[in-house]
N, C-alpha and C positions, 0 to 999 in steps of 0.2 A: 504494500500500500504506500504510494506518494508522503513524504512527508508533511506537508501542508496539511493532506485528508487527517493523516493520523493526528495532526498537535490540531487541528478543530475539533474531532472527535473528544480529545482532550479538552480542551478549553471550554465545551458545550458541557460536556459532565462538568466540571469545575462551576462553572457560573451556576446549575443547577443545584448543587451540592451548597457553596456561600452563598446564595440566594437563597436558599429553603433552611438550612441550619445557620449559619453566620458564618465565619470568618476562624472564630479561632473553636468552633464545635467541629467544622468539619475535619476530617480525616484527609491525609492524600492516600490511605488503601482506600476508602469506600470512594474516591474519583476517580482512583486506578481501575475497580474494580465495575465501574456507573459506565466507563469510556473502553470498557473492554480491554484494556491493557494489564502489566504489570506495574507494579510498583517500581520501580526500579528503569523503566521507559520513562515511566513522568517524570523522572528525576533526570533524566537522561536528555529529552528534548527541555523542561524548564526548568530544572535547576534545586530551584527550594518552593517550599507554599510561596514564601514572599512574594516569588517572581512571577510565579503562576496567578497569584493573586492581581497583581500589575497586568501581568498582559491580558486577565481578564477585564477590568478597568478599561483599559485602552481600547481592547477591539469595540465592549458594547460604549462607551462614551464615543469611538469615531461615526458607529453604527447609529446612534440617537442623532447626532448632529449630523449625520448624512440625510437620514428622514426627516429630522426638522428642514433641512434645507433645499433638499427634493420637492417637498410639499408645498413650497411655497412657487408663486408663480410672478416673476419681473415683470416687474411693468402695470402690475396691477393695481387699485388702488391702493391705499396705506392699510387701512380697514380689512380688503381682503387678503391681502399678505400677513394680517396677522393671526386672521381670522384660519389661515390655511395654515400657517406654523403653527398654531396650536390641538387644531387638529390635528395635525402628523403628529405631534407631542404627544398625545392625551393617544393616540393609535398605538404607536411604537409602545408606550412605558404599559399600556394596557394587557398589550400581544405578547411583549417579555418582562412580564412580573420577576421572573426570577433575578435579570439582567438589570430592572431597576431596583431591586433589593441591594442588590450589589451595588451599584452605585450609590446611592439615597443614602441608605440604612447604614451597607457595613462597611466602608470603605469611609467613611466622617465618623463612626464610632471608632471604628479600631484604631486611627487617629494616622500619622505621620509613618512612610513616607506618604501615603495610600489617599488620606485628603487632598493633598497637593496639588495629586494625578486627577481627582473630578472637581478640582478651582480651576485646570486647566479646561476641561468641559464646558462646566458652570462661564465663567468668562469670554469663550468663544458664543455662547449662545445667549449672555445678555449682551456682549458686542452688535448681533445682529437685529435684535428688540431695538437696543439704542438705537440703529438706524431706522428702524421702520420706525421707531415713533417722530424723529427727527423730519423721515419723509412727509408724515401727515401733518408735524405744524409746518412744512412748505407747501405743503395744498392748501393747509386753512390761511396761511397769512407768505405774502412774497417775500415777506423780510419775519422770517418766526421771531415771538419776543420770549421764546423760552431756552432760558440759558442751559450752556453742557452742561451743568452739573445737575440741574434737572432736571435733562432729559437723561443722563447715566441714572438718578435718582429713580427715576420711573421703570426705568429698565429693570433695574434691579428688584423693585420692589414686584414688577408684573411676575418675573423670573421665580420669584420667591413660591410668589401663590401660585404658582402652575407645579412649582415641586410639593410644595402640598397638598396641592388641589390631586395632585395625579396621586399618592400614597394615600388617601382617604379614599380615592375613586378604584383603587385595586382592590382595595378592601370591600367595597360593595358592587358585585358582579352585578347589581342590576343600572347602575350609571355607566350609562355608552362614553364612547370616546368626544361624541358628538354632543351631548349633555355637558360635558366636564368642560369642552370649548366654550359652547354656546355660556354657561355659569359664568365664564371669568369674562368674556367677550363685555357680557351685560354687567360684570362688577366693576370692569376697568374701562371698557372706552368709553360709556359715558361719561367718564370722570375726564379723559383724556379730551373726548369732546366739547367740555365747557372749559379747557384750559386753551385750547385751540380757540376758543372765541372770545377767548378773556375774560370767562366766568370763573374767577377763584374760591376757593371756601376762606374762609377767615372766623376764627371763633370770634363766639360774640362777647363785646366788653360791656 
């Protein structure tokens, strides 16, 4: 067998295995054993858990951010480019539960190197938010009056609740992927849409 086929084989048992038990419950005999191998192979193609565990990391965070960014269509309005990344998001994290386990849950729990590698995730895909939001205050205004740091602000903060929005929504098999968009769509772009037109909230004095 190819070595590619075999260290996926590997790597799919792996993310199933830390996504269903965690991180330091799982075994490398019961991934040896999930991916049809020896023991002694998985150590052979990755090394240690550690590394196994990283290149688990990598493959499904390039895999998330390829969906999110497939999903989205250029050229479209701001609204629906974001309206299409969250679908693919709320798709993807739905269809590999196990793959967002891994990332979400045990890879920020188990702490350093392993956070690092999904701030590198995390940051690629509120970079792309920040633009689309960017994009829509230049549709709403020629000259946007909303500053970068408000617009990374926004980013961030949409970013956040789609990570939690998506770990509650795994948790209840009856919210669609389309439910979980459409939720955040209605929590956030109206808000975005009266900042777009210079409606700000302001507590009251």
């Amino acid at each position: 067998m190819p070595r590619a086929v075999r260290e996926r084989q590997m790597l799919d048992a792996a993310v199933r295995t830390f996504g269903q038990r965690g991180y330091r419950a799982a075994s490398m005999d019961e991934i040896a054993e999930l991916a049809g191998v020896s023991k002694p192979l998985v150590y052979l193609y990755l090394n240690s858990k550690e590394e196994l565990f990283t290149a688990c990391i990598r493959r499904e965070a390039a895999a998330l951010t390829e969906a999110v960014r497939d999903g989205v269509t250029p050229g479209a309005p701001a609204d629906r480019q974001l309206w299409d990344g969250l679908r693919a998001f709320f798709t993807h994290t739905a269809e590999h539960p196990d793959a967002w386990a891994v990332l979400h849950s045990q890879a920020r729990t188990v702490g350093e190197p392993f956070a690092a590698e999904v701030n590198v995730l995390r940051e690629e895909i509120v970079a792309f938010v920040t633009v689309l939001i960017a994009d829509a205050a230049r549709e709403a205004h020629h000259d946007p009056s909303l500053p970068d740091r408000e617009v990374a602000g926004l980013a961030h903060a949409l970013v956040g609740a789609a990570e939690s929005l998506a770990g509650w929504a795994n948790a209840e098999p009856s919210v669609s992927a389309n439910q979980s968009a459409a939720t955040l769509m209605n929590f956030a772009w109206a808000g975005l849409g009266n900042l777009m037109e210079g409606r700000r909230w302001s507590p009251v004095r």
